[in-house]
C-alpha positions in Angstrom: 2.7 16.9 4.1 1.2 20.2 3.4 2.2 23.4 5.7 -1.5 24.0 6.8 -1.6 20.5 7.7 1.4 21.0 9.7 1.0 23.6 11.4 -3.4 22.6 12.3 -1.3 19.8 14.0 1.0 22.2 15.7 -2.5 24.1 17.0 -3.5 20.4 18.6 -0.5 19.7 20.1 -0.8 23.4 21.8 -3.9 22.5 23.1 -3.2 19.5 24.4 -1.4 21.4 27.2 -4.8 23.6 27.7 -7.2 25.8 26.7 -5.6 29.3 25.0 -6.9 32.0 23.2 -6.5 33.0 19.7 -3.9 35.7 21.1 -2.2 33.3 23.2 -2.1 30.8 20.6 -0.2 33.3 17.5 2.3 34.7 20.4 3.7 30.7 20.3 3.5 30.6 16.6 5.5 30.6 13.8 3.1 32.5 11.1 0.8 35.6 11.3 -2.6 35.9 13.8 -4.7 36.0 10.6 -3.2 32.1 9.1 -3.8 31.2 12.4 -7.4 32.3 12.8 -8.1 30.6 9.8 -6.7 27.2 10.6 -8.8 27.6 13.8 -11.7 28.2 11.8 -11.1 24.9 10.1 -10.5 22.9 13.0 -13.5 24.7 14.2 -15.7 23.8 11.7 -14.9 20.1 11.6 -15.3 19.8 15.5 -11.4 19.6 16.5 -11.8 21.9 18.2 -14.3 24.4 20.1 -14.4 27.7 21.9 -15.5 28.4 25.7 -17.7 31.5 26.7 -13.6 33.0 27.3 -13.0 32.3 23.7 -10.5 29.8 24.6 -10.1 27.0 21.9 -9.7 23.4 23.7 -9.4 20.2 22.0 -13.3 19.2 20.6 -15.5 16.2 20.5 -13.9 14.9 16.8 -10.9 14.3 18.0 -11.8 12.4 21.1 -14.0 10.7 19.0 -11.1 9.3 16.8 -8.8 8.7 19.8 -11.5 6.2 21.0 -12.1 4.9 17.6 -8.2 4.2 17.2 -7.9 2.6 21.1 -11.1 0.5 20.0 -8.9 -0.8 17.2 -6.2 -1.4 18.9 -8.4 -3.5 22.1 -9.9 -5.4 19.1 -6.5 -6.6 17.1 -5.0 -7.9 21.2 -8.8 -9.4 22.0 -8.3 -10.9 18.6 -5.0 -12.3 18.6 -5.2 -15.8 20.6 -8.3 -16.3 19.3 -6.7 -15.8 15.7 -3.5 -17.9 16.6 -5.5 -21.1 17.3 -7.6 -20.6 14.0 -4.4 -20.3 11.8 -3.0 -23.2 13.7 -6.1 -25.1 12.7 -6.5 -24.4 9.8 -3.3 -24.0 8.2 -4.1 -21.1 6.4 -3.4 -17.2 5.9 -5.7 -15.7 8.6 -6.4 -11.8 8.2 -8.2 -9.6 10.8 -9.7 -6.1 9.2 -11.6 -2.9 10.4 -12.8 0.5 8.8 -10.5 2.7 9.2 -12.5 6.3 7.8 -14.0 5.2 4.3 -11.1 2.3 3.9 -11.7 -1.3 5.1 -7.6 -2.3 6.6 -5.9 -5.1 7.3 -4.8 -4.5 11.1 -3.2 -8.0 12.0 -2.1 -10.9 9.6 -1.0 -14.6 10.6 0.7 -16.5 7.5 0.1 -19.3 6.2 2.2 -22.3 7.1 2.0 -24.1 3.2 4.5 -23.1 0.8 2.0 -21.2 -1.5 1.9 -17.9 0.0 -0.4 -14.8 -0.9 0.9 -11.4 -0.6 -0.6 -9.2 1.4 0.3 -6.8 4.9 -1.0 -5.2 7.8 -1.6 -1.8 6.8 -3.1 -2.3 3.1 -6.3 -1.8 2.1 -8.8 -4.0 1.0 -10.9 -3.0 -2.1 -14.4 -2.5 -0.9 -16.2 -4.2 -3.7 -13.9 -7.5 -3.7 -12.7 -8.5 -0.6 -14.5 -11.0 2.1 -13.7 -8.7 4.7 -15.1 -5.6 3.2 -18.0 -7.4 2.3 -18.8 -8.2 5.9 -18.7 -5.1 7.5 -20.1 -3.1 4.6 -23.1 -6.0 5.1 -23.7 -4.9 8.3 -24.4 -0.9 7.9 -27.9 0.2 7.5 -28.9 0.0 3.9 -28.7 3.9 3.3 -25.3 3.5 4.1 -24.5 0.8 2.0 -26.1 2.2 -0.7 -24.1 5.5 -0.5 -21.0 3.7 -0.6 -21.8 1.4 -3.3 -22.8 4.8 -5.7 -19.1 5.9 -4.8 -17.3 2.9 -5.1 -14.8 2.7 -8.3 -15.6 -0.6 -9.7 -12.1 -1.7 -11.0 -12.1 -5.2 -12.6 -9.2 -6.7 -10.3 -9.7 -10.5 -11.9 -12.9 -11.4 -14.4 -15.4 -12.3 -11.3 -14.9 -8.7 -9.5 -18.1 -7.6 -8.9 -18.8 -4.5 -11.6 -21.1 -2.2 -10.4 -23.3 -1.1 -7.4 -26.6 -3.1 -7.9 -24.5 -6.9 -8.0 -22.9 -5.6 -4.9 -26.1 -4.5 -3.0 -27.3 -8.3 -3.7 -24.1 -9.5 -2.5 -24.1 -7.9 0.4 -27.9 -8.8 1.6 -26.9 -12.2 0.8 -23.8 -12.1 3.3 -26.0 -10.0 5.6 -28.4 -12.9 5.6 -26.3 -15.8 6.1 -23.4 -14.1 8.4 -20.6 -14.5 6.5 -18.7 -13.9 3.0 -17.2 -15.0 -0.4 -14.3 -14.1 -1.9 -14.6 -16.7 -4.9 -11.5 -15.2 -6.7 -12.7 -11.6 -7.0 -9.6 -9.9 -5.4 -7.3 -11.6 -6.6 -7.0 -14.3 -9.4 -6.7 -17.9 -8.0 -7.1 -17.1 -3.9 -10.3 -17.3 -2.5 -11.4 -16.6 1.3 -14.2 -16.5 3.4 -14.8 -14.1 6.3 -17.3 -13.0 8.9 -17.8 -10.2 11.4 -16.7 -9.6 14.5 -19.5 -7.8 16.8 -18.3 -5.4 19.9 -21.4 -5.4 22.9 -23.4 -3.5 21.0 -23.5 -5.8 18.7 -22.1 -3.6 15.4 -19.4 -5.3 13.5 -16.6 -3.5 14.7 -13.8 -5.7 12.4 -13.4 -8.9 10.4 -11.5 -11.9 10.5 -10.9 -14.2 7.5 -9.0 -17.2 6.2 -7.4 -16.8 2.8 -6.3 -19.9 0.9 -4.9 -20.0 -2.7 -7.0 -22.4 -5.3 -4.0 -24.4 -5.8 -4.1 -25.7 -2.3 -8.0 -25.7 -1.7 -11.1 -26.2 -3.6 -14.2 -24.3 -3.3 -15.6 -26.9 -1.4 -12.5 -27.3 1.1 -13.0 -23.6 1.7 -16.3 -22.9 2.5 -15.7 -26.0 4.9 -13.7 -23.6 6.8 -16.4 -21.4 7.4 -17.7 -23.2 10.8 -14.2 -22.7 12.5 -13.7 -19.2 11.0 -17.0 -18.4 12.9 -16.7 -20.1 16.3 -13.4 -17.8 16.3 -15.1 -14.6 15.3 -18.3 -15.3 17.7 -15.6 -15.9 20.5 -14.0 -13.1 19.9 -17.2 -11.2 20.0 -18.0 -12.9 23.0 -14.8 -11.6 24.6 -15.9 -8.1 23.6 -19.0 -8.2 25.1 -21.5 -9.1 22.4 -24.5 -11.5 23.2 -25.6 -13.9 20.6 -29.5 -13.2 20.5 -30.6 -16.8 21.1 -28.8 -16.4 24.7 -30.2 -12.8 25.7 -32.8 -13.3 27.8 -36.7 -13.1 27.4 
């Protein structure tokens, strides 16, 4: 980790105690005033933090923003998790539960399969944005200038021969999952395993994570799999349900 990094951190963890000014704030630290002007100039400028008619920096809006981000997160994976449990335990299968975390789509809870063909994969990896079920859900439901931006940025790495390749097959992928609520994975991430996987809406009704079930070929036909897709969705819509959402045929007039 770089020294600017570590000591903008040091800054925060000063002003979690309470608001201080610039003075205040080089008497405690380890380098000159003028470094740590400039670090406060970049935590400034990205809304870390902010200054007071005293000129006292405090803590700013970004970083209470990702605190609440990072607790929704956390609320999601334990609302999640029985809900989860009894879908693995129906099903059989490798059951995965993802959520953007920044510009990355993460695995953030996993429940293994009980066959003896396993897949590899972990809480904490990635999941490539152009392949995977889950990143297909919640990139399905941003407004369309945002999944346009990210499918322009998107490196389009051939993981098997049916990755999707480039930015307008994606687009049409994802108004297709948009339209009928959930995704395909039909081998795309990773050569014989396929998955399905729908979203998981918060009250606002945003997709605020994914869940999925992840089966190898070997085991499952394409067929067998997408006749998961009715359970994997009563346990995503109840999830939502315990997160507040309102499924539009039940709101009232």
């Amino acid at each position: 980790m770089s020294q600017s990094l570590l000591r903008a951190l040091d800054l925060l963890g000063e002003l979690a105690a309470g608001p201080a000014t610039l003075d205040e704030l080089a008497s405690r630290a380890t380098v000159h005033k003028t470094t740590v002007m400039r670090l406060l100039h970049g935590l400034e400028e990205k809304r870390f933090v902010v200054r007071d008619g005293q000129q006292r920096y405090r803590l700013g809006p970004k970083l209470f923003e990702l605190s609440s981000l990072a607790l929704e997160q956390r609320d999601v994976r334990a609302v999640a998790r029985p809900h989860l449990v009894r879908l693995n335990e129906l099903t059989g299968y490798t059951v995965h539960l993802a959520a953007f975390e920044g510009p990355d789509v993460t695995y953030i809870d996993k429940l293994e399969s009980r066959q003896p063909v396993r897949m590899y994969s972990r809480i904490g990896l990635t999941a490539a944005l152009h392949a995977a079920a889950v990143a297909k859900v919640l990139l399905a439901d941003l407004p369309a200038s945002g999944r346009e931006a990210i499918a322009a940025a998107i490196d389009y790495t051939p993981l098997t021969e049916r990755t999707i390749t480039g930015p307008e097959a994606l687009l049409a992928e994802l108004d297709r999952v948009a339209a009928q609520g959930w995704a395909l994975d039909d081998e795309e991430h990773e050569a014989f395993v396929h998955c399905v996987a729908a979203p998981i809406r918060d009250a606002s009704g945003r997709a605020v994570a994914a869940a999925s079930c992840s089966v190898p070929t070997v085991l499952l036909d394409l067929e067998g799999l997408l006749g998961l897709v009715p359970a994997l969705t009563a346990c995503t819509d109840a999830i939502s349900r315990d997160l507040g959402w309102v499924p539009p045929g039940a709101r009232p007039a």
